[in-house]
C-alpha positions as CSV (number, residue, x, y, z in Angstrom):
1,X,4.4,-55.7,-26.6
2,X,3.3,-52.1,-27.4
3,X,1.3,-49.9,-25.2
4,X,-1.0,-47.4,-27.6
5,X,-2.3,-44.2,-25.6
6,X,-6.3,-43.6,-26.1
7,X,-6.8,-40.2,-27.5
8,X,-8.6,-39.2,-24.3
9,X,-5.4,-40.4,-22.8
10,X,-3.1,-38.7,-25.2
11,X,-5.1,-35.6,-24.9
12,X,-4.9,-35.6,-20.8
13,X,-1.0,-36.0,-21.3
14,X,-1.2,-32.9,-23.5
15,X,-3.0,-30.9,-21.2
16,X,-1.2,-31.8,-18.4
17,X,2.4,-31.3,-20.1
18,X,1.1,-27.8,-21.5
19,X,0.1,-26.8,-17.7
20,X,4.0,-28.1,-16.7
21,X,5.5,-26.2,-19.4
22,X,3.4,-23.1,-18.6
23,X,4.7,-23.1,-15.0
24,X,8.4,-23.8,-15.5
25,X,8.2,-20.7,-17.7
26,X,6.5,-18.5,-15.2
27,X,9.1,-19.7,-12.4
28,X,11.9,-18.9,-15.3
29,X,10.9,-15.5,-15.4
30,X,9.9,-15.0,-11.8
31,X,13.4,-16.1,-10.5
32,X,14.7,-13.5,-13.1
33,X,16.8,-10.8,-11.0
34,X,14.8,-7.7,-12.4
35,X,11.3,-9.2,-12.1
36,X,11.3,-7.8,-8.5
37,X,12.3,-4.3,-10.1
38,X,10.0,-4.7,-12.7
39,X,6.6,-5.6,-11.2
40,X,7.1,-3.0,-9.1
41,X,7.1,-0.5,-11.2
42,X,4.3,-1.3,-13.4
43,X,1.9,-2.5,-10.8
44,X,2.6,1.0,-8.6
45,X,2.1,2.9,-12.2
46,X,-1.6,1.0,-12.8
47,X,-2.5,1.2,-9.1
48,X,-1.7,5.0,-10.2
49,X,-3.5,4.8,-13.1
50,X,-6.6,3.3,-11.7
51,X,-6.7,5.6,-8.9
52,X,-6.8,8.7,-10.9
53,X,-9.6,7.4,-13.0
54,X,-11.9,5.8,-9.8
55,X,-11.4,9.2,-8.0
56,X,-12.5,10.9,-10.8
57,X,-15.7,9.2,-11.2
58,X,-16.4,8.8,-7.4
59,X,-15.7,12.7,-6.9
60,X,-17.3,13.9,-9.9
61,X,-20.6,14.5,-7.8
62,X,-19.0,16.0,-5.0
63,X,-16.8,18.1,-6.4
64,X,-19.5,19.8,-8.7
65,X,-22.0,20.3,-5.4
66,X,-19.5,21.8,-3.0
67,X,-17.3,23.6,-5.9
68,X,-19.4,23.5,-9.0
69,X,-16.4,21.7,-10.8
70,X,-16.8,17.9,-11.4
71,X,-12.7,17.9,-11.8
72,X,-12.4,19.5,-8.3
73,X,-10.7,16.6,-7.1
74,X,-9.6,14.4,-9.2
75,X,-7.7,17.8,-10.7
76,X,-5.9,17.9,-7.1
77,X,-5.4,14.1,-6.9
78,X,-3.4,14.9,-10.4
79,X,-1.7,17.4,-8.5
80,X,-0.3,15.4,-5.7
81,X,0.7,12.9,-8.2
82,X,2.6,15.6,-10.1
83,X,4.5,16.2,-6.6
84,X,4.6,12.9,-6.0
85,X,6.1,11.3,-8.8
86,X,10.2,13.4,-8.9
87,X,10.0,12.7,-4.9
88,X,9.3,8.7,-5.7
89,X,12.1,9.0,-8.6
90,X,14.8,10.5,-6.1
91,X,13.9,8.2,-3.2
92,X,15.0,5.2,-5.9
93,X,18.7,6.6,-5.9
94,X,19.3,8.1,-2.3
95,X,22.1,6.6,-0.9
96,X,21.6,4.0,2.0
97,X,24.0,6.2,4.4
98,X,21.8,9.1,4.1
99,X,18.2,7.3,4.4
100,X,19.9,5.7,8.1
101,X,20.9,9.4,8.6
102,X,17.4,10.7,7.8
103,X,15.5,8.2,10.3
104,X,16.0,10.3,13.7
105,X,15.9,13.3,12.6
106,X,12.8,12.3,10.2
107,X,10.7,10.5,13.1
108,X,11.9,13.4,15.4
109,X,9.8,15.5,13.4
110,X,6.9,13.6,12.6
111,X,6.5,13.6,16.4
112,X,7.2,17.5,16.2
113,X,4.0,17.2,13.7
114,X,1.7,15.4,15.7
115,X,2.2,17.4,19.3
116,X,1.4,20.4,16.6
117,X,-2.4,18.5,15.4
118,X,-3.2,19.8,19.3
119,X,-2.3,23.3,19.1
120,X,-3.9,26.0,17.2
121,X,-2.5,25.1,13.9
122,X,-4.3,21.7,14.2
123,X,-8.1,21.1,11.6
124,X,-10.6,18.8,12.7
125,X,-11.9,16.8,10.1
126,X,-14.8,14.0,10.6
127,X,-14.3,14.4,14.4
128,X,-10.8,13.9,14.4
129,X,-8.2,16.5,15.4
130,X,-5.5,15.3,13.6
131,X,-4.6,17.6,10.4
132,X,-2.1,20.5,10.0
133,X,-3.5,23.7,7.8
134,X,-0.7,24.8,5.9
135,X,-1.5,27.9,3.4
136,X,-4.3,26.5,1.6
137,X,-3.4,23.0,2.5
138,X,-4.2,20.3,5.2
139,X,-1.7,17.8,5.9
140,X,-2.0,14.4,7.6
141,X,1.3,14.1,10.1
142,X,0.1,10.6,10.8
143,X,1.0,9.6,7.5
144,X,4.3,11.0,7.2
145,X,4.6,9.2,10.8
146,X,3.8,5.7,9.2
147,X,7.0,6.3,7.0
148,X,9.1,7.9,9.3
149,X,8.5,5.2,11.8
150,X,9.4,2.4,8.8
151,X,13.0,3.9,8.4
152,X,13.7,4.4,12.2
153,X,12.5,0.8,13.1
154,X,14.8,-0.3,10.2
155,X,17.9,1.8,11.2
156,X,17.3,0.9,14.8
157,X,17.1,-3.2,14.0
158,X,20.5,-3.2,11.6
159,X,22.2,-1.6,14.2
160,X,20.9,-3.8,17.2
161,X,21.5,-6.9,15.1
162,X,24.1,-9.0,17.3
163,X,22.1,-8.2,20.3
164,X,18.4,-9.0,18.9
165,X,19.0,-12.7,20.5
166,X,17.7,-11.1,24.1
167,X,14.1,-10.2,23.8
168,X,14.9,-6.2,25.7
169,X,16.7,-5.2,23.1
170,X,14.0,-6.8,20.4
171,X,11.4,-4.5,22.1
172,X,13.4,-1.3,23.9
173,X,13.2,1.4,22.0
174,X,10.8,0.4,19.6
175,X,8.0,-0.6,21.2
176,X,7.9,2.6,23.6
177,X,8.8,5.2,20.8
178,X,5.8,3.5,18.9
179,X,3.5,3.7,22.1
180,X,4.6,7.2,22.3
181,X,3.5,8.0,18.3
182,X,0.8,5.9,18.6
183,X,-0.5,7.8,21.7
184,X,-0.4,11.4,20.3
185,X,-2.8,9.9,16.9
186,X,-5.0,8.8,19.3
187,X,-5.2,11.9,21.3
188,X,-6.4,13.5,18.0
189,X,-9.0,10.6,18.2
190,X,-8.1,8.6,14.8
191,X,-8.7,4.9,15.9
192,X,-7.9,3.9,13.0
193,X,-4.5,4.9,11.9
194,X,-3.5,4.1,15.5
195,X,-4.4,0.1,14.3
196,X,-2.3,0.6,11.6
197,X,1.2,1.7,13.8
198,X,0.3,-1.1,15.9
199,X,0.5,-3.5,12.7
200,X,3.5,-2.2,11.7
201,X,5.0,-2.7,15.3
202,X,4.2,-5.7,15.8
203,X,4.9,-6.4,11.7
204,X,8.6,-5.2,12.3
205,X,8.9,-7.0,15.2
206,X,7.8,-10.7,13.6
207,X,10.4,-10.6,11.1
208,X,13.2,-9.4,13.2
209,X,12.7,-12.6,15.1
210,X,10.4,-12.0,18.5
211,X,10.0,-15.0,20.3
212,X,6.2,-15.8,20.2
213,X,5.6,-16.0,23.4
214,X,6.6,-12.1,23.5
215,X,5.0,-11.5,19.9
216,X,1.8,-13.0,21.3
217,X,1.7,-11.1,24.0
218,X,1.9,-8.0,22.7
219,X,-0.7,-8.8,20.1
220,X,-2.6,-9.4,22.7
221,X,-2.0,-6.1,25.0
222,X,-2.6,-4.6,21.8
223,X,-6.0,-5.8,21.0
224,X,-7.1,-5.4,24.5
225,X,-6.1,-1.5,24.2
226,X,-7.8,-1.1,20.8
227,X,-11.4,-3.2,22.1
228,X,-11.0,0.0,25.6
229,X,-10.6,2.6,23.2
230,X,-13.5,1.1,21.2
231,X,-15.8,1.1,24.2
232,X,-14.7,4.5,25.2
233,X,-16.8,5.8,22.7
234,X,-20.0,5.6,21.9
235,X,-19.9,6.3,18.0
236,X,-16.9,3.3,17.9
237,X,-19.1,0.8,20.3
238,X,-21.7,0.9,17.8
239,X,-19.4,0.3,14.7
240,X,-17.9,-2.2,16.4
241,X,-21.0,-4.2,17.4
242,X,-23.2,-3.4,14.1
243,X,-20.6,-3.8,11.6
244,X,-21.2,-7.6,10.5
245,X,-24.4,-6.7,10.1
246,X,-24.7,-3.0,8.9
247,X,-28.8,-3.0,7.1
248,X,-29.7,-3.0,11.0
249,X,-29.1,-0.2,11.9
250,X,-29.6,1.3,7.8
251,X,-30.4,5.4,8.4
252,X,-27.8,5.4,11.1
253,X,-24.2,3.5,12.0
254,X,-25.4,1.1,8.8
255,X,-25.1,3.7,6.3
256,X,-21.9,4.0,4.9
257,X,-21.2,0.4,5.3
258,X,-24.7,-0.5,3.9
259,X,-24.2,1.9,1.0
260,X,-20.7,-0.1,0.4
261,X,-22.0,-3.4,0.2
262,X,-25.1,-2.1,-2.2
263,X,-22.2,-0.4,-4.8
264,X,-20.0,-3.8,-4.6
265,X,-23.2,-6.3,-5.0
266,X,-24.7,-4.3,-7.7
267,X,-21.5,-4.3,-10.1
268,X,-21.9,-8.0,-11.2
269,X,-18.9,-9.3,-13.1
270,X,-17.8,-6.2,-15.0
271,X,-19.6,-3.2,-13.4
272,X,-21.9,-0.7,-14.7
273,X,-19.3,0.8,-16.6
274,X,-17.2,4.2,-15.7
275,X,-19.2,6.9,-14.2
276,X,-21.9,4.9,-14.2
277,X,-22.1,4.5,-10.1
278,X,-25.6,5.1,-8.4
279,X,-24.1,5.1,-4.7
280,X,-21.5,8.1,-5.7
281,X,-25.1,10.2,-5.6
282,X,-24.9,11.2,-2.1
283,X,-26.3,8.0,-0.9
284,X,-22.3,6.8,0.1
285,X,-20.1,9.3,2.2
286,X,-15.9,9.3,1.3
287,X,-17.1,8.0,-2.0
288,X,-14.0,9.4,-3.3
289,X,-11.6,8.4,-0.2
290,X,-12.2,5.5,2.2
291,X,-15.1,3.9,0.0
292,X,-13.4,4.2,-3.4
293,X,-13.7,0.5,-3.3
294,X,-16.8,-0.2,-3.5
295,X,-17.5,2.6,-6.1
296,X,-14.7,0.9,-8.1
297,X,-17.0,-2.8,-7.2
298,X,-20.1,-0.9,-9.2
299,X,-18.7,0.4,-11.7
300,X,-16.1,-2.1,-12.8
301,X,-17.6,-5.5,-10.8
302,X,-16.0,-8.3,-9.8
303,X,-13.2,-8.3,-12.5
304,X,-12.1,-4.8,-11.5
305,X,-12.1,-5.6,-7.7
306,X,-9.7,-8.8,-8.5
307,X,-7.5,-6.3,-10.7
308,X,-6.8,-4.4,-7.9
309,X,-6.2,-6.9,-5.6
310,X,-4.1,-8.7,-7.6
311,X,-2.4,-5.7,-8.3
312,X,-1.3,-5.3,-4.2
313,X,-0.5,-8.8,-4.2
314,X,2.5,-8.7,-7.0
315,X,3.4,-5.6,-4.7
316,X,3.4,-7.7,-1.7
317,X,5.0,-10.4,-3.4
318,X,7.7,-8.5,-5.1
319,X,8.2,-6.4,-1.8
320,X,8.9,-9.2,-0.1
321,X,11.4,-11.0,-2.6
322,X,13.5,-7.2,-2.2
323,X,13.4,-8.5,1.6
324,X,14.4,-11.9,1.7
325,X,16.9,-11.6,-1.4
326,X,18.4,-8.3,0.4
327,X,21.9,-8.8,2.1
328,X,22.0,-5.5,3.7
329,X,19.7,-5.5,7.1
330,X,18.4,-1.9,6.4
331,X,17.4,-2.8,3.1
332,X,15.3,-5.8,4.5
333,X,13.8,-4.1,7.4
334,X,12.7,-1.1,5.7
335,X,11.4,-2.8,2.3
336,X,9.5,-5.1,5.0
337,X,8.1,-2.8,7.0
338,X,7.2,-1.0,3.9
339,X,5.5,-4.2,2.4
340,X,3.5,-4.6,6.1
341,X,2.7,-0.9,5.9
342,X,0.6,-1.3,2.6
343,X,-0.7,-4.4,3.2
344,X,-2.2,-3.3,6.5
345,X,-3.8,-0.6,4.8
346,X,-5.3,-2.5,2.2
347,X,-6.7,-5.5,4.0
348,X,-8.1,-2.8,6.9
349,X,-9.8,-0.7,4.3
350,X,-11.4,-3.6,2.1
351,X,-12.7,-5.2,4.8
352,X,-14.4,-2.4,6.1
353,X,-16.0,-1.8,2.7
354,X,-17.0,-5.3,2.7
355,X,-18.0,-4.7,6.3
356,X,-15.6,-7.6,7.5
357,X,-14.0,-5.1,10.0
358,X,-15.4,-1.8,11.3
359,X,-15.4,1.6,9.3
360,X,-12.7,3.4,10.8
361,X,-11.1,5.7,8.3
362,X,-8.4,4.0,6.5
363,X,-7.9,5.0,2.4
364,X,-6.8,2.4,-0.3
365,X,-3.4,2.7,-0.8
366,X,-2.7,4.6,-4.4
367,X,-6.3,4.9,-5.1
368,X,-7.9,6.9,-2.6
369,X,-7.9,10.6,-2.9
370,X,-5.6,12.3,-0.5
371,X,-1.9,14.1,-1.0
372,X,-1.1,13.6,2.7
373,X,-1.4,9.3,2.2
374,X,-0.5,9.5,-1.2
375,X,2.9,11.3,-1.3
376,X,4.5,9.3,1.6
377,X,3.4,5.7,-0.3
378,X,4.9,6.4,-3.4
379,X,8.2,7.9,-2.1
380,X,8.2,4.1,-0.1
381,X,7.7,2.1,-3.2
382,X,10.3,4.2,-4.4
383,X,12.8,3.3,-2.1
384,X,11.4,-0.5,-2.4
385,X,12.0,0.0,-6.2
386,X,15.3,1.7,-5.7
387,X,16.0,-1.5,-3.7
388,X,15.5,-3.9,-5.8
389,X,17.4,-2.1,-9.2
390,X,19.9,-2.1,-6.4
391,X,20.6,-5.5,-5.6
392,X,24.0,-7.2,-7.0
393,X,22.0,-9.7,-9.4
394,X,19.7,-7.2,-10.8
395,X,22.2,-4.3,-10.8
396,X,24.7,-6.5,-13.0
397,X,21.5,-7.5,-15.1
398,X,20.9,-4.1,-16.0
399,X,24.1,-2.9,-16.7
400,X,24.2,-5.4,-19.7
401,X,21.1,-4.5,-21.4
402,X,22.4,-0.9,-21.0
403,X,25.5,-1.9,-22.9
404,X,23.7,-4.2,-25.3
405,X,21.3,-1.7,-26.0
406,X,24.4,0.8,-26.7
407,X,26.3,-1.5,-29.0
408,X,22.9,-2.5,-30.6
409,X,22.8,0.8,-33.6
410,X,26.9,-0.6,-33.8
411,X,25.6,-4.1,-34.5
412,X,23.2,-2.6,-36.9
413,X,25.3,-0.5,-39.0
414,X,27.7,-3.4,-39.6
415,X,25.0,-5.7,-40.8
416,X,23.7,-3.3,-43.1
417,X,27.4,-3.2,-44.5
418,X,28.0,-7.0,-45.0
419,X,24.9,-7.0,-46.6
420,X,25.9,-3.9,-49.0
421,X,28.9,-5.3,-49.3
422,X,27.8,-9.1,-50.3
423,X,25.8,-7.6,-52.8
């Protein structure tokens, strides 16, 4: 006896063999050796790309009252990517040898940097003391710190490795060395970039294995230290206990935040289109820095918003692939504290925009205006990116298409000439 499928049945099949076939292709080409390599790359380049534009329309206000140029900024953002770029193309082929020699001398002066924010060369900017005027420039040591910190934590790990079984030398000298870094930002009052050394610490020291008895504790010490600095000040008590609800307090501690949530609920599905922002109009301060995101929710909506953050999740993902593929333990340290580093900044700074977590200063990675942020990320997903062309799989994978794509005008010319010649 025969069994006849219904069309509805026959159709369900279909569907549900087209959905199988569809994801054995994508798991094809995402176990591919270069698709780490590759979704790097193009995924930094339109987080680039996207940056320069959203800057351009969230500044253009700005720039034209303060400097009577609508390019103002978005003309220096283009500037720092101009620096930025030949630094992230030589960080991809530095040697590993001389990145581990780099990492004390490098976080030695990134201290060096941040002692200077108190003297007479440091700028206060939005109440915090923690920028370096150089010529015609400000710089952000607390940036460079971030990346400095990375590589050190890295070198410091491969080098430890037989003896991370005993939890001393998991924490000594990491932990104090950050506590001393993390000290001197806050000193120069920025709260916020002090959360983010803490997630890297306590990032790095996850996935070199912390027992979690000493991982939760630390966490905990941690956020215990950050709710006393919080209290210590008047101006962070208020953000911390109005920010869930920031259209209480509107004309005062609400405003940024309320502004925020106004530019993100008014873009819909796809936005008011480019340039087309109300909030950029003085009504929402840092349009053009730490609230980029929410111009970039107005003016391309919901879609744009999920662009971007799918856009830091194939990082993320492809970051961490680099890491857990990577047989040398510098390689996975630093391309995972890297990975933690970017993600810490992304998830604090759009959850402050969607008033999830307190406004406390902390650009969107790539997007945000700033050389000082800018320069120091894209030099680390160089080295990421460097990392994965680097690995045996995808290393022999490229050198084939390299030879194919030199034999190919070979192959050419001798098909043309069987041709000519079977003629």
């Amino acid at each position: 006896m025969s069994i006849t499928a219904q069309p509805g049945e026959r159709a369900a099949f279909g569907v549900r063999d087209g959905v199988s076939t569809w994801i054995a292709t994508m798991r094809r080409h995402l176990d591919r050796p270069l698709t780490p390599y590759y979704l790097l790359v193009g995924a930094t380049a339109l987080l680039l790309a996207i940056g320069l534009v959203m800057v351009l329309s969230a500044s253009s206000v700005d720039g034209f009252e303060k400097h009577g140029n609508s390019y103002y900024w978005a003309l220096k953002q283009a500037m720092w990517v101009v620096v930025a770029m030949p630094c992230a193309w030589l960080a991809t082929r530095l040697p590993l040898k001389f990145l581990r020699v780099i990492a004390w001398p490098g976080l030695a002066v990134a201290v060096a940097l941040l002692a200077l924010t108190q003297t007479g060369l440091g700028v206060e900017v939005n109440g915090n003391k923690n920028w370096l005027a150089v010529g015609p420039f400000q710089v952000q040591p607390s940036e460079v710190a971030k990346f400095a910190m990375v590589l050190w934590c890295a070198d410091v790990y491969a080098r430890k490795d037989r003896l991370l079984g005993h939890w001393r030398h998991l924490v000594i000298p990491v932990v104090p060395v950050a506590g001393v870094i993390t000290a001197l930002v806050l000193v120069g009052g920025d709260l916020g970039t002090a959360l983010v050394l803490v997630a890297i610490t306590l990032g790095m020291l996850w996935v070199v294995g912390v027992p979690g008895r000493v991982f939760f504790f630390a966490a905990s010490l941690a956020s215990v230290v950050a709710l006393f600095l919080a209290a210590s000040s008047p101006e962070r008590m208020e953000r911390l206990t109005k920010f869930t609800n920031p259209f209480s307090d509107f004309q005062n501690s609400g405003w940024q935040a309320g502004h925020g949530i106004l530019g993100m609920a008014s873009g819909g599905l796809f936005g008011k289109g480019i340039g087309a922002s109300q909030q950029k109009w003085g009504n929402l301060p840092e349009a053009h820095t730490d609230f980029i995101f929410a111009v970039l929710g107005e003016e391309l909506g919901l879609v744009g918003t999920l662009l971007v953050l799918g856009l830091f999740l194939v990082i993320a993902y492809a970051g961490l692939r680099v890491a857990m593929e990577a047989e040398n333990l510098f390689v996975r340290y630093a391309t995972a504290g890297i990975v933690i580093w970017l993600t810490a900044h992304t998830i604090i700074n759009i959850g402050m925009v969607l008033a999830l977590l307190p406004v406390i200063g902390i650009p969107l990675p790539l997007v945000s205006y700033g050389g000082s942020s800018l320069v120091p990320e894209l030099v680390a997903l160089g080295l990421v990116i460097g990392f994965a062309r680097s690995a045996p799989n995808a290393a022999g994978e490229l050198q084939r298409r390299r030879t194919e794509r030199r034999g190919a005008p070979g192959r050419v010319r001798r098909a043309v000439n069987a041709r000519a010649a079977a003629r």
